[in-house]
C-alpha positions in Angstrom: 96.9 149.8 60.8 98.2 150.5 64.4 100.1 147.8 66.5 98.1 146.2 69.6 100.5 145.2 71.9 98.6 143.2 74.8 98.0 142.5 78.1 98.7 138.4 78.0 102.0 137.4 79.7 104.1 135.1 77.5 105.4 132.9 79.8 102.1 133.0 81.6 100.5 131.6 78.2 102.4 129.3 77.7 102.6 127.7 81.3 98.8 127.1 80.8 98.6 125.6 77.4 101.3 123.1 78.7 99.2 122.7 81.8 96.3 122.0 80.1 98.0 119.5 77.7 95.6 117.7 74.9 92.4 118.3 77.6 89.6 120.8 76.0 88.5 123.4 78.0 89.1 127.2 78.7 90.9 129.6 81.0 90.8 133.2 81.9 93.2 135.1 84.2 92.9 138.6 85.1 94.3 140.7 86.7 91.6 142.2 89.4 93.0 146.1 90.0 92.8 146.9 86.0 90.9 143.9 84.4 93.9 143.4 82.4 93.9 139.6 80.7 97.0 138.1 81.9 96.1 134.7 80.2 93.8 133.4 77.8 93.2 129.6 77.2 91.0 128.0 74.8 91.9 124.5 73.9 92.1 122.6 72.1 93.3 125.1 69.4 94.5 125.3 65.6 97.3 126.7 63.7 96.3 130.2 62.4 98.8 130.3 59.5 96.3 127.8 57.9 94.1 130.5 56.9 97.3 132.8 55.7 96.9 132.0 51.9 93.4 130.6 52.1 92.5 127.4 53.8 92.4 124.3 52.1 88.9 122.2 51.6 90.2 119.3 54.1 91.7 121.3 57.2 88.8 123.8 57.0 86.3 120.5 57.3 88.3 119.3 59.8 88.2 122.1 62.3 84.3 122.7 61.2 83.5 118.5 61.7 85.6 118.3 64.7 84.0 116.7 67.8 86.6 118.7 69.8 85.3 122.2 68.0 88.9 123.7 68.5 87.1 127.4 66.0 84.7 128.1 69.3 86.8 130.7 71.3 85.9 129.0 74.7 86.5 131.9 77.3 84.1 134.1 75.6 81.8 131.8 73.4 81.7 128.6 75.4 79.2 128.5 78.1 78.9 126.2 81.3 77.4 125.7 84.9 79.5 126.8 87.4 78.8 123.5 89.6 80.6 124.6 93.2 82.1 127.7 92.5 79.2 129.7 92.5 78.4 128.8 96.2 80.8 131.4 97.2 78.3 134.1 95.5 75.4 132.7 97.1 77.0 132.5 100.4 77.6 136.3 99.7 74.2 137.0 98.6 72.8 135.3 101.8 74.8 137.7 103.8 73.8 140.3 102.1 69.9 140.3 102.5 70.0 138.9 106.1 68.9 135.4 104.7 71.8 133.7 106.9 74.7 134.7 109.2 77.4 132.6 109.5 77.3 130.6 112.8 74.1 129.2 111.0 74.3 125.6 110.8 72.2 122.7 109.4 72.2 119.3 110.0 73.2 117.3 106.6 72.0 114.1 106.2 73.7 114.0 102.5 69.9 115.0 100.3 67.6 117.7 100.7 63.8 116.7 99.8 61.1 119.7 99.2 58.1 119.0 101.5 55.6 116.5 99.8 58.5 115.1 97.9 60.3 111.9 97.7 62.8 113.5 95.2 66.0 113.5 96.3 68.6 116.1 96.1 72.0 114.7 97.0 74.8 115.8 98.0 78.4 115.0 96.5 78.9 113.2 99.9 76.4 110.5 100.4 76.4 110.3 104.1 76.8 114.0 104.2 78.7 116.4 106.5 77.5 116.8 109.8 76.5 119.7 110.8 77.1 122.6 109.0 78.0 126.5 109.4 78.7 128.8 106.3 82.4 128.3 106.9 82.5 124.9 106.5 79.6 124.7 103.7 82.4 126.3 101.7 85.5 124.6 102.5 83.8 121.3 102.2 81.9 122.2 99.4 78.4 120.8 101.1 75.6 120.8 98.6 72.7 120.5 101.1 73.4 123.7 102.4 73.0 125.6 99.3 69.9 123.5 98.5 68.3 125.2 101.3 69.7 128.1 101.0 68.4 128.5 97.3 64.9 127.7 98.6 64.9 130.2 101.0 66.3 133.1 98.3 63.6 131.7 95.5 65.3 132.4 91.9 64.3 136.3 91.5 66.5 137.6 94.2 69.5 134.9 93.4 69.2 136.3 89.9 68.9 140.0 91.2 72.0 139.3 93.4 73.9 137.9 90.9 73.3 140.3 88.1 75.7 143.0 89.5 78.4 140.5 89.5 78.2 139.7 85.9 76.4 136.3 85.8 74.6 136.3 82.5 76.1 139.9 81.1 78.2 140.9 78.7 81.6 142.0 80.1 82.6 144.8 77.0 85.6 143.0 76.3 87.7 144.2 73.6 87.1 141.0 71.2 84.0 140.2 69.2 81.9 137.0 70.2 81.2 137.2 73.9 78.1 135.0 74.8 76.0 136.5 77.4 74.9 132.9 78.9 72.4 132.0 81.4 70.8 133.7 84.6 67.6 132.2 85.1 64.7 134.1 86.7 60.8 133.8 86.2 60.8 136.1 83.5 63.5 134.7 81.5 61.7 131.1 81.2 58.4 133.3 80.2 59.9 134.6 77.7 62.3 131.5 76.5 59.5 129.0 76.0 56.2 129.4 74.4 53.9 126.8 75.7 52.1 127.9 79.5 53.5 124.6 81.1 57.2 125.5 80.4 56.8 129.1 81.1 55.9 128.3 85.2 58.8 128.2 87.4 59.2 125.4 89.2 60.2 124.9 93.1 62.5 122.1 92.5 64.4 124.3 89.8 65.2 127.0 92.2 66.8 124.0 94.3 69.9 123.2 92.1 70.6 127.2 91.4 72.0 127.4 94.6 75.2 124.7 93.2 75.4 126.2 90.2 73.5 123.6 88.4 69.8 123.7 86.6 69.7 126.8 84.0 72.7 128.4 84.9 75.2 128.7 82.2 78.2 131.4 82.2 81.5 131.8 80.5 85.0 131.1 82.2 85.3 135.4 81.5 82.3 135.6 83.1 83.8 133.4 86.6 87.0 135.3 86.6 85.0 138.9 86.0 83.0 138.3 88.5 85.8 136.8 91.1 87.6 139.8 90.3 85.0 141.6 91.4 84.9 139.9 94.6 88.2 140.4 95.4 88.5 143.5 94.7 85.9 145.2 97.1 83.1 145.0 95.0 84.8 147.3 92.2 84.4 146.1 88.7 87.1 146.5 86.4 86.0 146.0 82.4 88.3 143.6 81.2 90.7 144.0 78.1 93.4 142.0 76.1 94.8 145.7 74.4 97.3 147.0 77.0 99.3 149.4 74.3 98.0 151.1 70.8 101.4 151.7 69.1 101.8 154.1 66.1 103.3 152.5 63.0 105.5 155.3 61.9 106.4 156.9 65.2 106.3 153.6 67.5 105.1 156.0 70.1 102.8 153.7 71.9 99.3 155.1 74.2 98.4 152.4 77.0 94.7 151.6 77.4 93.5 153.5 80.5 91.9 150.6 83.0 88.2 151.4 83.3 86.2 151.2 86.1 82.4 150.5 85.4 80.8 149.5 88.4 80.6 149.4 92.4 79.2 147.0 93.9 77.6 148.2 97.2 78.8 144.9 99.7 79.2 144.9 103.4 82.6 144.8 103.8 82.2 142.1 107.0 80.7 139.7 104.7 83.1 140.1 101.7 85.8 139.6 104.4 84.1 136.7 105.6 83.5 135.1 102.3 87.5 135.5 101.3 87.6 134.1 104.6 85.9 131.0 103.4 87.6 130.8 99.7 91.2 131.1 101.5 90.1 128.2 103.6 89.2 125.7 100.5 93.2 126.1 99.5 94.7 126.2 103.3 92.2 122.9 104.4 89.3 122.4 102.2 88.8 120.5 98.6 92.2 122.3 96.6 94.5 121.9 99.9 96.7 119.4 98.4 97.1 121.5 95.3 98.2 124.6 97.4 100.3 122.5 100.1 103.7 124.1 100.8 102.8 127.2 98.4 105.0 129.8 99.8 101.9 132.2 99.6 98.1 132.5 101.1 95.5 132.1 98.4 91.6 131.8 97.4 89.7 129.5 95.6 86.5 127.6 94.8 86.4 124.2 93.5 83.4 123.1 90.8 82.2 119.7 89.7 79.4 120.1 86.9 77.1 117.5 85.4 76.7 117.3 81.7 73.5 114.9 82.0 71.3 114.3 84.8 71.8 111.1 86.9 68.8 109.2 87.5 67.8 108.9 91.2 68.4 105.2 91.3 71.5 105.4 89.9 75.0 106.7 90.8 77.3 108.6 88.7 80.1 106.2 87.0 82.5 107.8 85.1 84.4 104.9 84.0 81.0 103.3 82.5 79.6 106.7 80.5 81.2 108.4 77.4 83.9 111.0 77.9 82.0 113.7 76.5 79.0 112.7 79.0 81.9 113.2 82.3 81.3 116.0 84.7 83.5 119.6 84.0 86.4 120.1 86.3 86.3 123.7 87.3 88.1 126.3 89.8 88.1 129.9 90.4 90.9 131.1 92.7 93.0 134.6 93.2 96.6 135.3 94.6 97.9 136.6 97.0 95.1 136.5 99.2 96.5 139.8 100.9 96.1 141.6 97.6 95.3 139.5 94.7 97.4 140.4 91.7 95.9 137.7 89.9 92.5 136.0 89.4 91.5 132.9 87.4 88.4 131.0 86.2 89.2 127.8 84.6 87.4 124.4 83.2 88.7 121.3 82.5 85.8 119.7 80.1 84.7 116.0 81.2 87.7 115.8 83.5 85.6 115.1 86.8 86.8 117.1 89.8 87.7 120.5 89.9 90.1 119.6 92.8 91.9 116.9 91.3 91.8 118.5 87.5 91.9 122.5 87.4 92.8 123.2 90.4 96.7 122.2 90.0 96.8 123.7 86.5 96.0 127.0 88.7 98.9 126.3 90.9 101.4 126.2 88.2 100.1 129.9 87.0 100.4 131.1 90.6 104.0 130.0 91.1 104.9 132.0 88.3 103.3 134.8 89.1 104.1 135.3 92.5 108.1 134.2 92.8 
């Protein structure tokens, strides 16, 4: 019978669910030093005094027959690749078992092949980027990197690396539902599928892990926990919605003590390198002109992720496929880069690019938050 008083910012809310407008998808801000929830989008959504007195027959067929499924609580239940975004946590992992430093460079042609091969992995840019170091395989987003980088990990340690982060886990928030997701790994498909030919791992799977593509599947909470984590030296925070239980009778209210459960043991070079990177996709890379003129420095990671696999003698048309069959819009980004008091995962479902469709919505939160 006690009152929860939480952590979500009014204003903050409702900035958001303007932002995001009739568009479905899901968004998560946190805030990185307590894991508080700042915000908490999942659209499209329904009235909740519908259910007051009992729902009626036709509104509760409605929401249950709805194509949009506005009763699935997105940022915990809905799960998605990452697309781009999760190249900043490869970069890291890279680093982090010696498997590249950053002046390493490749040559990008715009596809990656596996030897023996004439499959084709592409990159978003069809005549490719040049050559290119870590830095820049960040800022400009450059698929082919991560192809090769992802071959050179194999899927074991990208899952082992990404574990501690939260990829695939359960953050312990204080609401029922979470879904743990995906983080693929050998064992995993041995034990997901019974016959022996879907059980082997493949090499061409481990290929698109490295852009967030293939098996992986996470939750928008999961993004910004994990962000969070990032930004915040490698400590995780559990995150919660509760900031205040308040007493009924007495109105004395007890705050919910933040609640460290984890530290990540990261070379500090490298995490300073990889904020490096993520503060350079907002000053010059794919979200620049969503950050131009911002009178702060931030972070951020633009995602593009495919619903349905294009063929290899075909190219991706948006304006000839069904909505519902569109690539996710996604971005991950914190602020102030100095010291982030705020951290969001976001996606924007079938809206294309990340840069051009999330990545302004985040903007708008920023502003507010930092005035």
């Amino acid at each position: 019978g006690t009152n929860l008083i939480l952590s979500v910012d009014s204003k903050l809310q409702e900035i958001a669910e303007t932002a995001f407008g009739n568009r479905r998808g899901a968004l998560v801000a946190i805030n990185p030093k307590t894991g508080a929830v700042l915000s908490y989008v999942s659209q499209p959504g329904f009235d909740p005094n519908l259910f007051v007195d009992g729902i009626d027959v036709d509104n509760w067929k409605w929401l249950n027959d709805s194509l949009d499924k506005p009763l699935v609580n997105r940022p915990i239940r809905g799960i998605y690749p990452p697309g781009s975004t999760f190249k900043p946590f490869v970069a890291m992992a890279g680093l982090e078992n010696a498997k590249r430093l950053p002046p390493f460079s490749i040559s990008d042609p715009g596809y990656y092949s596996l030897a023996n091969s004439r499959h084709r992995y592409r990159d978003w840019k069809p005549d490719g980027h040049g050559m290119v170091d870590m830095y820049k395989s960040v800022v400009q987003s450059c698929d082919t990197y991560y192809y090769l980088l992802a071959r050179d990990m194999g899927v074991d340690l990208i899952h082992d690396q990404m574990k501690p982060f939260g990829f695939g886990q359960l953050t312990g928030i204080d609401i029922l539902g979470e879904s743990r997701g995906i983080l693929p790994s050998t064992e995993w498909k041995r034990t997901t599928y019974r016959k022996p030919e879907q059980q082997r791992w493949y090499s061409g799977e481990t290929i698109s892990l490295g852009i967030g593509q293939g098996y992986n599947s996470f939750t928008m909470l999961q993004l910004a926990h994990a962000t969070a984590t990032l930004v915040n030296n490698g400590l995780k925070m559990k995150p919660h919605l509760v900031r205040e239980v308040m007493d009924v009778e007495t109105k004395s209210a007890t705050p919910v003590a933040k609640e460290p459960i984890g530290q990540l043991a990261l070379t500090a070079e490298n995490l300073d390198f990889i904020r490096k990177t993520l503060v350079g996709v907002n000053i010059e890379g794919t979200s620049a002109s969503s950050f131009a003129g911002a009178p702060y420095t931030s972070g951020g990671k633009t995602g593009t992720a495919q619903v349905f696999t294009v063929k290899q003698n075909e190219k991706y048309n948006a304006a000839r496929i069904d909505e519902r069959l569109r690539d996710h819009a996604l971005f991950m980004a914190y602020a102030p880069a100095e010291e982030p008091r705020i951290v969001l995962a976001m996606v924007v479902e079938n809206a294309g690019f990340g840069a051009q469709n999330a990545a302004p919505i985040a903007r708008r939160l920023f502003d507010f938050v930092i005035q």
